[in-house]
C-alpha positions in Angstrom: -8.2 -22.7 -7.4 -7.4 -20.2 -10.4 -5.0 -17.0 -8.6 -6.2 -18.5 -5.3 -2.7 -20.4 -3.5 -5.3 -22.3 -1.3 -9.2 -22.7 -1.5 -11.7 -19.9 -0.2 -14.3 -22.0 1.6 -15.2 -19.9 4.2 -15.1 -16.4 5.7 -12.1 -16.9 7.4 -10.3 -18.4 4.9 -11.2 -15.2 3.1 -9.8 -12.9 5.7 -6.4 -14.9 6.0 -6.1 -14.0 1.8 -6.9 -10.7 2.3 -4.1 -10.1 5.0 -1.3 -12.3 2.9 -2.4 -10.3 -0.1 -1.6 -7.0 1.6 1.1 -8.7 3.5 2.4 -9.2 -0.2 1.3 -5.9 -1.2 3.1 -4.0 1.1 6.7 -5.7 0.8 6.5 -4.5 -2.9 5.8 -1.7 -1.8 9.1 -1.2 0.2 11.0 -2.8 -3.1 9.1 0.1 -5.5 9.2 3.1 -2.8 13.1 3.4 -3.1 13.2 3.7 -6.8 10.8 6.6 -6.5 13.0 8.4 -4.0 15.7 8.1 -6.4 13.7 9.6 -9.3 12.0 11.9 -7.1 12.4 15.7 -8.0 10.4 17.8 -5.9 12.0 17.6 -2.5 8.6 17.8 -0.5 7.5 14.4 -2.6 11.4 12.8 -2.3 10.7 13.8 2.0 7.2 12.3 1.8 8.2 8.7 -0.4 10.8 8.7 2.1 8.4 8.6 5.4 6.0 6.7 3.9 8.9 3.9 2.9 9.5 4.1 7.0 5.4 3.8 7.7 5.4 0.7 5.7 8.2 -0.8 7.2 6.5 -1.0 10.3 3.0 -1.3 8.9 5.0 -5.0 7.5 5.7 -5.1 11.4 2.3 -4.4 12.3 0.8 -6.8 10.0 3.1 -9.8 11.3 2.0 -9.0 14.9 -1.6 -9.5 13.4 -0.7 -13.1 11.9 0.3 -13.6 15.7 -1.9 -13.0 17.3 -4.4 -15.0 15.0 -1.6 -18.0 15.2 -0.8 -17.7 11.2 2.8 -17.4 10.1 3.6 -14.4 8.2 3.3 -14.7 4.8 2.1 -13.3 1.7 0.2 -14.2 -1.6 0.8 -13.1 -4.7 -1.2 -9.6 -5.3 -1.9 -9.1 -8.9 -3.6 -5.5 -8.6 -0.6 -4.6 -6.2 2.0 -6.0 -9.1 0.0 -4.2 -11.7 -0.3 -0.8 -10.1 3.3 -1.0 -9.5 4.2 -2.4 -13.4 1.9 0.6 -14.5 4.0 3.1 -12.6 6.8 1.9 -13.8 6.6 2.2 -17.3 4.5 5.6 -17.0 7.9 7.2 -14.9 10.3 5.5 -17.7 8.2 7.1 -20.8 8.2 10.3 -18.8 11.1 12.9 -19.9 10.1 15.9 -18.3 11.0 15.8 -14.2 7.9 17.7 -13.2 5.6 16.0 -15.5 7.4 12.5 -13.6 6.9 13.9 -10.1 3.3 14.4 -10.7 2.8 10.4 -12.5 4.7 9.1 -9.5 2.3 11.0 -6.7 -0.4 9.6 -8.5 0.7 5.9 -8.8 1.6 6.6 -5.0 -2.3 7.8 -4.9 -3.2 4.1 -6.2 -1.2 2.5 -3.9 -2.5 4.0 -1.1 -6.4 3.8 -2.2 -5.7 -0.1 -2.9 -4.0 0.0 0.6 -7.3 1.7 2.2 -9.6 -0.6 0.2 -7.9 -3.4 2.1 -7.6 -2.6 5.1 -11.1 -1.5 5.4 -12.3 -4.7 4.3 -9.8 -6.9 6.9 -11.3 -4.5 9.7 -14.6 -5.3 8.9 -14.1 -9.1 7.9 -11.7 -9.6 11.9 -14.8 -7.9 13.3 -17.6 -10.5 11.4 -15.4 -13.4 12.5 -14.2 -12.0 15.9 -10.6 -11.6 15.8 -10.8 -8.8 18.2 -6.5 -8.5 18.1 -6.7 -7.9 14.8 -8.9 -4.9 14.8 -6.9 -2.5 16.2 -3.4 -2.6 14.7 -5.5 -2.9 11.2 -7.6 0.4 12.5 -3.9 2.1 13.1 -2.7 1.6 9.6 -5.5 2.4 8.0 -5.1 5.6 9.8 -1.9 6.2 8.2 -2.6 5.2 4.8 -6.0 7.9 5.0 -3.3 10.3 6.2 -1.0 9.5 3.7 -3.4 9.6 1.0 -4.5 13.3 2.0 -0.7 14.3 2.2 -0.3 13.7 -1.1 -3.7 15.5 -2.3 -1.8 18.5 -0.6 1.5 18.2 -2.1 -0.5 17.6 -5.5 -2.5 20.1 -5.7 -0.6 22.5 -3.8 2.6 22.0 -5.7 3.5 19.1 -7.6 0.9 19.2 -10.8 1.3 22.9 -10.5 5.0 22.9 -11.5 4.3 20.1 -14.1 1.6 22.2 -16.0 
């Protein structure tokens, strides 16, 4: 079974991992996102961690409507690449001293998070449509909406602003 909970035999089986990994992923997501505010400098990034701790919180929502639907309980397995991308930003923000220089390492450990989060959902659109979990589709389609639009937020604010002030 190695990191595997339960054994991938089939397709299906594949696509339930993938949604209780992201499941996973995006609770620590909601545990890491306040910490950010908190540290946050710039008030455009603080304003942005902010709504994207709100998307999430009903992306969680969203994802437990999904597990519904497809007659699942909610729950997640452990994500080692979310845990990791998280532990990284961590200890990046603590050896950073400079607030501008942190601003700019937390928009772009934000900017992992959300290209792990696209990766994902991508892949669980096109596994529900393989496997025909036509519920699914939609609701997955929405958030991976807002996690593209997230992701080209904080482009902007980067480049615009944040690694500006920290050069």
């Amino acid at each position: 079974m190695g990191l595997f909970s339960t054994p991938i035999k089939t397709m299906d089986d594949l696509f339930q991992h993938t949604l209780q990994d992201i499941y996973y992923a995006e609770q620590q997501i909601t545990k890491a996102l306040p910490k950010m505010i908190a540290k946050a400098g710039d008030p455009q990034l603080k304003s942005g961690f902010e709504t994207h701790l709100r998307e999430t919180e009903t992306q969680i929502g969203r994802l437990e409507q999904v597990f519904q639907a497809l007659g699942l309980p909610a729950k997640g397995v452990r994500c080692a690449a979310m845990d990791g991308i998280i532990a990284e930003a961590e200890e990046i923000i603590g050896e950073t001293g400079d607030p501008e220089v942190r601003d700019a390492a937390m928009l772009a450990a934000a900017q992992a998070v959300e290209h792990y989060e696209i990766t994902r959902y991508g892949t669980l659109i096109a596994y529900a449509r393989q496997l025909g979990h036509d519920a699914a589709v939609a609701p997955l389609q929405q958030t991976l909406a807002e996690e593209k639009a997230t992701d080209g937020k904080l482009t902007a604010l980067a480049e615009s602003r944040v690694n500006r002030k920290a050069a």
